[in-house]
C-alpha positions in Angstrom: -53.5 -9.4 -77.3 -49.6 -9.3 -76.4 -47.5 -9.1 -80.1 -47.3 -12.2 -81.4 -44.1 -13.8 -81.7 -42.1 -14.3 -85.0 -43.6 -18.1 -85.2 -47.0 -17.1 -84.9 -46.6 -14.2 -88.2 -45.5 -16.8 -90.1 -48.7 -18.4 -91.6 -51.1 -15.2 -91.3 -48.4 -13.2 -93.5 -48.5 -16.3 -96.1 -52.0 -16.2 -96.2 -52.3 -12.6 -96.3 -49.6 -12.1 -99.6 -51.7 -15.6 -100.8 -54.9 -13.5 -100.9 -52.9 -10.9 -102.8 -51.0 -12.2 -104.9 -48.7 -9.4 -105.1 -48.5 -7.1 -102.1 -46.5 -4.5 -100.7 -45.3 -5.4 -97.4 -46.4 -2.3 -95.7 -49.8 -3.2 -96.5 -49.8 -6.9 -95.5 -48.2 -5.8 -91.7 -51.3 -3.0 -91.3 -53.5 -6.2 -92.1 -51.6 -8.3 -90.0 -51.8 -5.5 -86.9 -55.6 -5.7 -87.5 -55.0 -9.8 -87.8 -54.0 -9.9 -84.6 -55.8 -7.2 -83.0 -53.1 -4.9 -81.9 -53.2 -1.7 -79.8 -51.8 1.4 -80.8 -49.5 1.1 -78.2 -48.3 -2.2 -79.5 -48.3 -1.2 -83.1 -45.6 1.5 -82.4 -43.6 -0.7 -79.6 -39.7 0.0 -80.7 -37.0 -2.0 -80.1 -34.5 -0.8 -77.4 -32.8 1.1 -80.3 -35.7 3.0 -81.0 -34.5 2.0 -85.0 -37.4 0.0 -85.5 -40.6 -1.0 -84.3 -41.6 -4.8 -83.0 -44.2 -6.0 -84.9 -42.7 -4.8 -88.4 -39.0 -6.2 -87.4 -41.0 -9.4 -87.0 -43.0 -9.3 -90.0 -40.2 -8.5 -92.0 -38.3 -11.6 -90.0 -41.3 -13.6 -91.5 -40.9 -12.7 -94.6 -37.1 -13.5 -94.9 -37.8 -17.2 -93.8 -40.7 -17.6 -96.0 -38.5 -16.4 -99.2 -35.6 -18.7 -97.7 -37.9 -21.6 -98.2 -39.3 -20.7 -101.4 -42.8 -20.0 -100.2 -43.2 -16.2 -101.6 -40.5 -14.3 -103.3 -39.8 -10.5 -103.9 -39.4 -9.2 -107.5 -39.4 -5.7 -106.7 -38.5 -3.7 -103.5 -41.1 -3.7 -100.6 -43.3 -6.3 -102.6 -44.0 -9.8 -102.2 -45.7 -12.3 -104.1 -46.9 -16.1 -103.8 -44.9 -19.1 -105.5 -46.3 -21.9 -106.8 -45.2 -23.7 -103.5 -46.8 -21.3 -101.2 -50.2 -21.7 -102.9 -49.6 -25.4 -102.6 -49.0 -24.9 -98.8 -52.3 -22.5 -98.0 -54.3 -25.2 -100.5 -53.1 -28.2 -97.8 -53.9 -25.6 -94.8 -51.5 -26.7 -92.3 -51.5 -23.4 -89.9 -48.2 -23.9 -88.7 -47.3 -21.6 -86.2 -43.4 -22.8 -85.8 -40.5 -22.3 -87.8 -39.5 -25.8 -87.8 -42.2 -26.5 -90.3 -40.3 -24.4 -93.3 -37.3 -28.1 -92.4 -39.7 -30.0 -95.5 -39.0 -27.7 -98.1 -35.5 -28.4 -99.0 -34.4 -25.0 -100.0 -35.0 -23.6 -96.4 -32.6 -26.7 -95.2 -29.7 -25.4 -97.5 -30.4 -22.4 -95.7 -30.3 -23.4 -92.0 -27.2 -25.4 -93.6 -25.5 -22.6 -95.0 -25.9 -21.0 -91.2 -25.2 -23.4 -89.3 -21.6 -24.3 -91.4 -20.5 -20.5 -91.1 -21.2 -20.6 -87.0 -19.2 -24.2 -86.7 -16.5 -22.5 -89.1 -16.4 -19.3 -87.2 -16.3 -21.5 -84.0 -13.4 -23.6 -85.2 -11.4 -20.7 -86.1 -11.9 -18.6 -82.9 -11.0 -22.5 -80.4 -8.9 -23.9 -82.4 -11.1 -26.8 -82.6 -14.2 -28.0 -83.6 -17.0 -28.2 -81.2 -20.3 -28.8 -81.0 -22.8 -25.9 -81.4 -26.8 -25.5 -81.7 -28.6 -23.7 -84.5 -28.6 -20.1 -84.7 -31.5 -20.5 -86.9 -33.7 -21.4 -83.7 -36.5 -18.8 -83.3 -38.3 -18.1 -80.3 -40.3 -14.9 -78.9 -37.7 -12.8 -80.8 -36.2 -12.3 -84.4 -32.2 -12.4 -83.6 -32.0 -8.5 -84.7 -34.7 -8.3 -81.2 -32.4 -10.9 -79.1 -29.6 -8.6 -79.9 -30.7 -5.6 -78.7 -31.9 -6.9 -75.8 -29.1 -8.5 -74.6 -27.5 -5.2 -75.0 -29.9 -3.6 -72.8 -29.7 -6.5 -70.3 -25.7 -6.2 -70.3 -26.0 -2.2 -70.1 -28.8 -2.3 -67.4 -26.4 -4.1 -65.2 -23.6 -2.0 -66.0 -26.0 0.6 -64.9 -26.5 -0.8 -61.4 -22.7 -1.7 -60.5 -22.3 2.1 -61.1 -25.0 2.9 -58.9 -23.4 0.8 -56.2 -19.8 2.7 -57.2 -21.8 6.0 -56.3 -23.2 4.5 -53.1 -19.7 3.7 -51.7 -17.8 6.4 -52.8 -16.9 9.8 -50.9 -17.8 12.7 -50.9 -14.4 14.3 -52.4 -14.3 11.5 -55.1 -18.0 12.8 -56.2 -16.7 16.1 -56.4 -14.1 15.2 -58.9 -16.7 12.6 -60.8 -19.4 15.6 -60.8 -16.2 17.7 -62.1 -15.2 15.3 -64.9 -18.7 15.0 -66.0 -19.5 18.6 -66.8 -15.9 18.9 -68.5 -16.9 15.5 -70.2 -20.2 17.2 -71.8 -18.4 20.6 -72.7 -18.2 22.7 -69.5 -15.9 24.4 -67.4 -13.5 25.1 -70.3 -10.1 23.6 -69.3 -9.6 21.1 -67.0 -7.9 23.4 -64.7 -10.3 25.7 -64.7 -13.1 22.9 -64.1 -11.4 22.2 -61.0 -11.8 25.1 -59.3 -15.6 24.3 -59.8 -15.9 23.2 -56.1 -14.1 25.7 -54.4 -15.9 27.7 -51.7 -18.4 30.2 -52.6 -19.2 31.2 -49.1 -23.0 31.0 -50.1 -25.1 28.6 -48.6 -26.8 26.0 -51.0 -24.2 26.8 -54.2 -21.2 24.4 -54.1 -19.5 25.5 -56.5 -19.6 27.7 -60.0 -18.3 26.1 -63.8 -18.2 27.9 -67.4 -20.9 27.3 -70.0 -18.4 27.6 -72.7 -14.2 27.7 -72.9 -14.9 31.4 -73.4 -16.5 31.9 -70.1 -19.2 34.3 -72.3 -21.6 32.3 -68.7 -21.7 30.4 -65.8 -23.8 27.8 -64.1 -24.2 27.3 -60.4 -23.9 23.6 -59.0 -25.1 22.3 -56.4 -24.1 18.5 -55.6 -25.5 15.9 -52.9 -24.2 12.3 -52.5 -27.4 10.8 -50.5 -28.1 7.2 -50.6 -29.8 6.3 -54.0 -33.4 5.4 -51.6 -33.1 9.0 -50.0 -35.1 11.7 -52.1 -34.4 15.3 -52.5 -37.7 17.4 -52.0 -38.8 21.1 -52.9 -37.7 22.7 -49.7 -33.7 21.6 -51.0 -34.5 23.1 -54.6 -35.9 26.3 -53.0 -33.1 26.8 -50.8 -30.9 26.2 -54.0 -32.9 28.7 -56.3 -32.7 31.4 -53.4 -29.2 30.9 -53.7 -28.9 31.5 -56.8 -31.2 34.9 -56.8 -28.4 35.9 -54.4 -25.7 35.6 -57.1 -28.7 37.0 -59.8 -27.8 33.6 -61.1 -29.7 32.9 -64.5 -28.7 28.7 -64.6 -28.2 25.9 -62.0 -27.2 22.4 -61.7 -28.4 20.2 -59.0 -26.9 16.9 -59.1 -27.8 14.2 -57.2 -27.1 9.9 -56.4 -30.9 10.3 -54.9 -33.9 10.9 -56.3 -36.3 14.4 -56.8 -39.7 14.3 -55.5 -42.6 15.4 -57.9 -42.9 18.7 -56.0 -39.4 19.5 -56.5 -39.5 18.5 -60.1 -42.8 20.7 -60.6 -41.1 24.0 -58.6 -38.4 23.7 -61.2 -40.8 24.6 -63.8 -42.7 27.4 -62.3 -39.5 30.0 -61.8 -38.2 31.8 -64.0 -34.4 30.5 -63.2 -33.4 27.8 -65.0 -32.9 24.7 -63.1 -31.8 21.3 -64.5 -32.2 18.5 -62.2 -30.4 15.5 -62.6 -30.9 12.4 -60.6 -29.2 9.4 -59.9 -30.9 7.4 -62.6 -29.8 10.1 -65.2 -26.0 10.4 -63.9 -25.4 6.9 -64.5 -27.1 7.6 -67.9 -24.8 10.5 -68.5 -21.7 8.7 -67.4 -22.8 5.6 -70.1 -22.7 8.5 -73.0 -19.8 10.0 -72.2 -17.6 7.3 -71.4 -16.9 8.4 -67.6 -16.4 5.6 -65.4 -16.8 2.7 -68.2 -14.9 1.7 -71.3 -16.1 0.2 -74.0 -14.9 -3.7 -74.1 -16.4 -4.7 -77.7 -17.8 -3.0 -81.1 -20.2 -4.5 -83.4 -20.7 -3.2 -86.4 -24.3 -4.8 -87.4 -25.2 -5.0 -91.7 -28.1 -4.9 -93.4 -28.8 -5.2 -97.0 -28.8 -2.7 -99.3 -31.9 -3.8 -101.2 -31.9 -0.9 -104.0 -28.3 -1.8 -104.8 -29.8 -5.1 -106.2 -32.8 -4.0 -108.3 -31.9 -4.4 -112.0 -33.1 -1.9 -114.1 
């Protein structure tokens, strides 16, 4: 089965620390993965991040909300136990599967309370005024730690796709420079006047241009560049042509760069020469303009806490 959402882990994880008693959470989540049947592949899904994996993230989400309305509690770190009102919940066996059910207990109301006043607050401060908001405490498929990050990847996928259309339209001697700033972006071509000879004519047929390794110059890679339409792909006879090239120059390292795409034979070729060729598509140039800041800026920083649950165990 799919991984179950946050509302669904709420009842199996009660029941499962009710059976206990006292449990470390680590061992009530591999319970719950065999609970709920889960692949392997689903028991080590990550989050966009790659900080932390689904199913746990949600578990853990659980276990916040049960604690919040007095249903379990956690004495010592990574353990749980059952309350007196979580056995009275599993005696009544109500198998909720919704967060809404945790509005009866009125602890978990001060709670949703507690949220909701900071948001209005927060709200009021940032308009002026006050206005009408909806809960933040709402849960769907996703814990808000999982709504967060994909938005982020949502937002940063279509970043993604405006600058593939920026590389569709632009020419040929803007791509130069872009290629240019890249490489001098991630550490090549040593000064910036130096990097801009990169492009200047070698006179060798499939080498556009040459750039340092280091700001010493100690060696140098060969660069070849095409700006083809993102649906056009770039096959072994073009990488061929490019490593003869650089046998010519007893080259050691290349670049090919590309707004297109490598076929699988020209991706394999790469890795049966002994010249080192790194091949870098249009996919992965948007990707390396993203982490290095080339051709975006960043518009907002958020700096996301957790807590620090050892600084809060008394000895």
């Amino acid at each position: 089965m799919a991984i179950p959402s946050f509302n669904y882990i709420l009842y199996p994880l009660l029941q499962n620390i009710g059976k206990h008693g006292e449990v470390n959470l680590n061992i009530s989540t591999e319970e719950l993965e065999d609970f709920f049947k889960l692949t392997e592949v689903e028991r080590k899904q990550l989050l966009p991040s790659g900080n932390a994996i689904i199913f746990k993230n949600r578990v853990r989400f659980a276990r916040l909300h049960l604690i919040k309305a007095g249903l379990i509690e956690s004495k010592q770190r990574g353990f749980v136990n059952i309350t007196d009102a979580g056995k009275k919940v599993l005696k009544e066996n109500p198998n909720f599967n919704n967060v809404k059910y945790l509005d009866k207990f009125p602890n978990y109301l001060a709670f949703k309370s507690k949220l909701k006043k900071n948001q209005d607050e927060k709200k009021k401060s940032q308009n002026g005024e006050q206005k009408n908001t909806s809960e933040i405490t709402h849960v769907d498929e996703q814990t808000n730690e999982e709504s967060f990050e994909f938005a982020y990847e949502k937002l940063k996928e279509e970043t993604s796709i405006e600058l593939k259309d920026k590389l569709d339209n632009c020419t040929w001697d803007f791509f130069e420079k872009l290629v240019i700033d890249l490489l001098l972006r991630m550490g090549y071509g040593g000064s910036r006047k130096d990097a801009g000879k990169a492009f200047a004519k070698t006179n060798d047929e499939g080498i556009d241009g040459i750039i340092k390794e280091d700001k010493l110059g100690l060696d140098i890679i060969y660069v070849q560049a095409k700006k083809w339409d993102s649906d056009r792909t770039v096959s072994r006879p073009e990488i061929q042509k490019f490593a003869g090239a650089l046998q010519g120059q007893r080259a050691k390292k290349g670049v090919f760069i590309t707004t297109a795409k490598f076929t699988k034979g020209a991706i394999e070729y790469t890795k049966i020469i002994d010249t080192k060729i790194v091949l870098i598509d249009g996919d992965e140039l948007v990707e390396l303009m993203m982490q290095n800041n080339l051709g975006v800026s960043t518009v907002s920083t958020y700096d996301v806490k957790k807590i620090d649950s050892d600084y809060f165990i008394e000895e």
